[in-house]
N, C-alpha and C positions, 0 to 999 in steps of 0.2 A: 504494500500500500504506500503509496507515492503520495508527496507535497502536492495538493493543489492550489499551486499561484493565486491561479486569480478568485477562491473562494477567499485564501489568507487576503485578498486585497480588498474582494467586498467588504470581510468582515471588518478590518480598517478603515475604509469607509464607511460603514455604517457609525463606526464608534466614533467618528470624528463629526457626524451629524447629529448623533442621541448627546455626543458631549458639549456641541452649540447651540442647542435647543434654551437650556436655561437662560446663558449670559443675552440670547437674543432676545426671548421672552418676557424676562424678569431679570435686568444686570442689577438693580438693585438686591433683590434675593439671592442672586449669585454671587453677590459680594457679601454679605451677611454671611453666607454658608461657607464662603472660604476664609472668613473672619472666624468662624464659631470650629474648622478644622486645624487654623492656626495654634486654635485654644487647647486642643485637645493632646491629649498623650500622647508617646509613641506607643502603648500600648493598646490604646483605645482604634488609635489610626489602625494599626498592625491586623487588631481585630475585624473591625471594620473591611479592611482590605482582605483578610482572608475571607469574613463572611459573602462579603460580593464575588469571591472566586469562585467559591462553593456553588452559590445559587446560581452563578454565571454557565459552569461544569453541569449541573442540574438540568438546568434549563436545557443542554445542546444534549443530554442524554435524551431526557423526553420528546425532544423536535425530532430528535434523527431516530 
């Protein structure tokens, strides 16, 4: 089972569309939320970050 390019590059582009969404939407809330991530731990971060991997990992088990 082979690299498919240009799925890895949709999915890069998708994630650079879901990640502009807010600042476009709402830059005032988008800056609030990177203010309130500034605040936080690295452990909280760490957490956070591994939780959205998981349910990231989740989610493309379910789809596929």
């Amino acid at each position: 089972m082979g690299v498919d390019w240009s799925d890895l590059g949709v999915a890069l582009a998708l994630v650079l569309v879901i990640e502009g969404l807010m600042p476009l939407l709402s830059p005032r809330g988008f800056r609030q939320a990177m203010l309130a991530a500034v605040q936080m731990s690295d452990r909280t971060l760490r957490i956070t970050g591994f939780a959205s991997m998981v349910a990231g990992v989740l989610l493309l088990y379910w789809i596929r």
